[in-house]
C-alpha positions as CSV (number, residue, x, y, z in Angstrom):
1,X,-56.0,12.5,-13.3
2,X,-54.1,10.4,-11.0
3,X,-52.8,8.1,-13.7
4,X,-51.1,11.2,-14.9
5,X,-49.0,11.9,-12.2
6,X,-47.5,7.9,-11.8
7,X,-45.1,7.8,-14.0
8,X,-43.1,11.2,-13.1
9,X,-43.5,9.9,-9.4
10,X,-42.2,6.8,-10.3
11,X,-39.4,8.2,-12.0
12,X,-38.9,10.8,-9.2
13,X,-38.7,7.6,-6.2
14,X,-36.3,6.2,-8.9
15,X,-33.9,8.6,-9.4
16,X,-34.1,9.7,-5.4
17,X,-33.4,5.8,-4.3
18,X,-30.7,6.4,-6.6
19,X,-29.3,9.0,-5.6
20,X,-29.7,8.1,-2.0
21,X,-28.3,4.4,-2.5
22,X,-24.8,6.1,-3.8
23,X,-24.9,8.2,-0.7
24,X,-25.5,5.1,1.2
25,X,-22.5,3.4,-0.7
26,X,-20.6,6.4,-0.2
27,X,-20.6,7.0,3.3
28,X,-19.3,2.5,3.5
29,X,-16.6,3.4,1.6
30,X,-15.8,5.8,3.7
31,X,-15.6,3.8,6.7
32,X,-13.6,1.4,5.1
33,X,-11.1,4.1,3.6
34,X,-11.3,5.4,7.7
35,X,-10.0,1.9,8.4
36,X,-7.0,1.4,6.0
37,X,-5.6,4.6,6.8
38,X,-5.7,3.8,10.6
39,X,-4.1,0.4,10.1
40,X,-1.6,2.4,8.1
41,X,-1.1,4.7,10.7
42,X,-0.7,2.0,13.6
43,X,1.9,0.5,10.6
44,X,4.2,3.9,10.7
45,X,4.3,4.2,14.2
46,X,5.4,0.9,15.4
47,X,8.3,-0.4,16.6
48,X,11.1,-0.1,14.5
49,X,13.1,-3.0,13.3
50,X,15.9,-4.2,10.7
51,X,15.9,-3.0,7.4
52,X,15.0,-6.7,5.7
53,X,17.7,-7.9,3.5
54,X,14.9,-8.0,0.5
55,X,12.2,-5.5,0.8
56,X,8.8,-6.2,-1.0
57,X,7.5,-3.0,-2.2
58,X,4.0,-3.9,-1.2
59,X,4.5,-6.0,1.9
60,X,7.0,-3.7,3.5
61,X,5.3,-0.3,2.5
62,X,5.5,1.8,5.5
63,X,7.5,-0.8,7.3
64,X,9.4,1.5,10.3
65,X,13.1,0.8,10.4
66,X,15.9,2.0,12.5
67,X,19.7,1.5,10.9
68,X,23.5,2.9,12.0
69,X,25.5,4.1,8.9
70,X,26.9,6.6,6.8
71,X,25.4,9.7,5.0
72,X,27.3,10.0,2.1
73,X,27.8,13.4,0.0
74,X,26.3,13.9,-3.0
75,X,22.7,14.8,-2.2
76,X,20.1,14.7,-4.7
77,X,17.3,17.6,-4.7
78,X,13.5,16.7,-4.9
79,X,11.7,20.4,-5.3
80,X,9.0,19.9,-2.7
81,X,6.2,22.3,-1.2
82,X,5.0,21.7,2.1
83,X,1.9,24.2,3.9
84,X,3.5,25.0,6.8
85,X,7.1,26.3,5.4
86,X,6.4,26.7,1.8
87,X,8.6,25.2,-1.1
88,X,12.0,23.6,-0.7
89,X,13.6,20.6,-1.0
90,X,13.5,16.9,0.0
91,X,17.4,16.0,0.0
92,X,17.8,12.3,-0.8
93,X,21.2,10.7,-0.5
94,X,23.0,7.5,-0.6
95,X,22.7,5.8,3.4
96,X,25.8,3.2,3.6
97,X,24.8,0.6,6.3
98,X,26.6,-3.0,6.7
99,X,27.5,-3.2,3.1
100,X,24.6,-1.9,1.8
101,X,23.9,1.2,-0.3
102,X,20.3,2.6,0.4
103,X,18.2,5.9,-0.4
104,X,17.3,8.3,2.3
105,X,15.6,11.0,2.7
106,X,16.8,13.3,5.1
107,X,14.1,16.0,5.1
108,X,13.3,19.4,4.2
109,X,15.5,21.8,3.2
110,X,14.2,26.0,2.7
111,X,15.2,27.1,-0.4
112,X,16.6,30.5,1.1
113,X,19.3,27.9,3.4
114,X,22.7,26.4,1.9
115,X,22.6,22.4,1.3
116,X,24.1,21.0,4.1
117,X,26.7,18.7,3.8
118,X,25.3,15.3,5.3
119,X,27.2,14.5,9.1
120,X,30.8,13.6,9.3
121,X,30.2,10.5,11.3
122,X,28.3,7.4,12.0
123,X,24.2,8.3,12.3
124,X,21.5,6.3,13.7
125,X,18.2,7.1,11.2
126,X,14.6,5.9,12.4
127,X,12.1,6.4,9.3
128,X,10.2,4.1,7.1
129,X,10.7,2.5,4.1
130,X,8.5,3.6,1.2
131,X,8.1,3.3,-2.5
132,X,6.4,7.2,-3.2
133,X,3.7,6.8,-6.3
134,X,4.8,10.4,-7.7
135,X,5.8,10.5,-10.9
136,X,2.9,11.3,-13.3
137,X,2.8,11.8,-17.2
138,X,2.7,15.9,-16.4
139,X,6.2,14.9,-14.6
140,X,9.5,17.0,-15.7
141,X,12.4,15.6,-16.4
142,X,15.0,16.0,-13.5
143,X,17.2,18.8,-14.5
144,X,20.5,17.4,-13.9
145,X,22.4,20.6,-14.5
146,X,20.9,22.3,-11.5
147,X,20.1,19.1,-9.5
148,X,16.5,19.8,-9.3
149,X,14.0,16.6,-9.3
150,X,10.3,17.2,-9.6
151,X,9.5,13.5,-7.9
152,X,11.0,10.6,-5.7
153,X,11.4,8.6,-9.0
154,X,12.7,5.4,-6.9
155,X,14.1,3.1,-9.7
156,X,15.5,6.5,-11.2
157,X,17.0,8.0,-8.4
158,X,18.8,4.1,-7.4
159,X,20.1,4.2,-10.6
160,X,21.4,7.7,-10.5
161,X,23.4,7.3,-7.1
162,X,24.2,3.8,-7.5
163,X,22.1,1.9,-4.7
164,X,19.5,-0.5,-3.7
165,X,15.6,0.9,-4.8
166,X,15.0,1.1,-1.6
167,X,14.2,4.4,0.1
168,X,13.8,5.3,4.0
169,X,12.3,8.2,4.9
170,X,13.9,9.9,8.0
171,X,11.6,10.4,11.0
172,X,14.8,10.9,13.0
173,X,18.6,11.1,12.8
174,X,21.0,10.9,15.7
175,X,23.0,13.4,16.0
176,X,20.0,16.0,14.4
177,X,21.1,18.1,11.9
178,X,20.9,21.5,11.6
179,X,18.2,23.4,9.2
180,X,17.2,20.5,8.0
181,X,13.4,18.9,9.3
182,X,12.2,15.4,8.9
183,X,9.3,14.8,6.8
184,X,8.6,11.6,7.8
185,X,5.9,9.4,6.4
186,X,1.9,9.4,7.2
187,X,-1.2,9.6,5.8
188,X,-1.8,12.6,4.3
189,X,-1.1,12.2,0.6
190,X,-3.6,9.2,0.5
191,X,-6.8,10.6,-0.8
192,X,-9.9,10.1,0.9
193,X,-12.5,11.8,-0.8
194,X,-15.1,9.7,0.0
195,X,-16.9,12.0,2.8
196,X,-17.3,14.9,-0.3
197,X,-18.7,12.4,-2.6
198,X,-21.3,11.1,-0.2
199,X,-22.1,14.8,0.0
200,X,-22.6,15.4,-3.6
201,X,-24.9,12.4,-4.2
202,X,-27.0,13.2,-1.0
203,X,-27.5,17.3,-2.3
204,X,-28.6,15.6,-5.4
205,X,-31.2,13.7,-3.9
206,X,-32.2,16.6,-2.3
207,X,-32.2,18.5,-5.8
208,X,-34.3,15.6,-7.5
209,X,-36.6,14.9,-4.9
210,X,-37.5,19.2,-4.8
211,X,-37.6,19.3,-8.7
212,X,-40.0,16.3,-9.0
213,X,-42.0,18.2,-6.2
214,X,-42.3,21.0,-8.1
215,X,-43.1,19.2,-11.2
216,X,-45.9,17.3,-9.9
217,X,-47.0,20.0,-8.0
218,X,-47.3,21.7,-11.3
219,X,-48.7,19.3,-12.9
220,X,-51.5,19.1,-10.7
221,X,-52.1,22.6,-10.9
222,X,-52.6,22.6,-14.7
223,X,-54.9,19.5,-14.0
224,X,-56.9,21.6,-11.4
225,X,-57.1,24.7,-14.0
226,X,-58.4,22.5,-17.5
227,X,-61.2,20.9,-15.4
């Protein structure tokens, strides 16, 4: 009688270690996920410095900069939504500083307001450079006609206005302009899905380790009936 009730326990213990074990892994990944993002966000916030002369895409990734220079017209529209004021746009235009042409994004822009036309004169911007990972196969083409982009295309949107692929992202310009807001860089595109995951695995093993209860349980009963 006992012999019959080994192998679904072993197979029960099995698939519960597994389950459990994923958790386990889960719940590490997790913590190192926790610990990228901080390091990123201690990366944002630093001290701002030059804008290099040669940016690496990787090793300057969130690198905060602070520049003098000149907003030039011509603003490119990047249709945006954001959860606090709804859709809008990111305007992205040319930034002239000591001979260089650059991307910037100035910020948010409602869609009920009039584009601004960037400042007259001279502007300090503190942001941080970025290469945005947004362009997907389910991406729309930029609909010149209007000006409407769908994504920060960076090698596109270089092309299109004639600079460097290199893109700041205000987090402030001095003087401030009005109905525009900043929306500067952090962390909260990069996923972290990790804690929802360790969930799932751990209600499984909850799931398997009831359902082999059960079974066994039942099993025994029939046992206990056909004596």
């Amino acid at each position: 009688m006992r012999r019959a009730l080994i192998l679904p326990l072993f197979f029960g213990l099995l698939g519960l270690a597994v389950f459990l074990s994923l958790g386990i892994w889960q719940v590490q990944r997790l913590q190192w996920k926790e610990g990228i993002l901080a390091d990123i966000e201690a990366r944002i916030a630093g001290a701002p410095v030059a804008i290099p002369a040669n940016p690496d895409p990787e090793a300057d990734r969130y690198l905060p900069v602070r520049a003098t220079g000149q907003i030039l017209p011509g603003a490119i529209r990047v249709l945006v939504s954001t959860r606090q004021m709804g859709a809008g746009y990111r305007l992205i235009d040319v930034f002239e500083t000591e001979g260089r042409r650059l991307l910037i994004d100035r910020g948010f822009l409602r869609l009920d307001l009039d584009q601004p036309a960037p400042p007259a004169g001279p502007v300090t911007v503190t942001g941080n450079l970025h290469w945005p990972d947004e362009v997907t196969s389910s991406t729309p083409a930029p609909d010149r006609a209007a000006n409407i982009w769908f994504a920060r295309d960076i090698p596109a949107l270089a092309a299109e206005l004639g600079t460097e692929p290199v893109l700041v992202i205000a987090r402030e310009i001095s003087p401030p302009e009005a109905n525009m807001m900043p929306l500067p860089v952090d962390t909260a595109g990069i996923p972290n899905d990790h804690l929802q995951y360790a969930g799932t695995w751990f209600l499984m093993a909850l799931a398997w380790a009831v359902m082999t209860g059960y079974y066994i349980a039942g099993l025994r009963a029939r046992q206990k009936a056909d004596r």
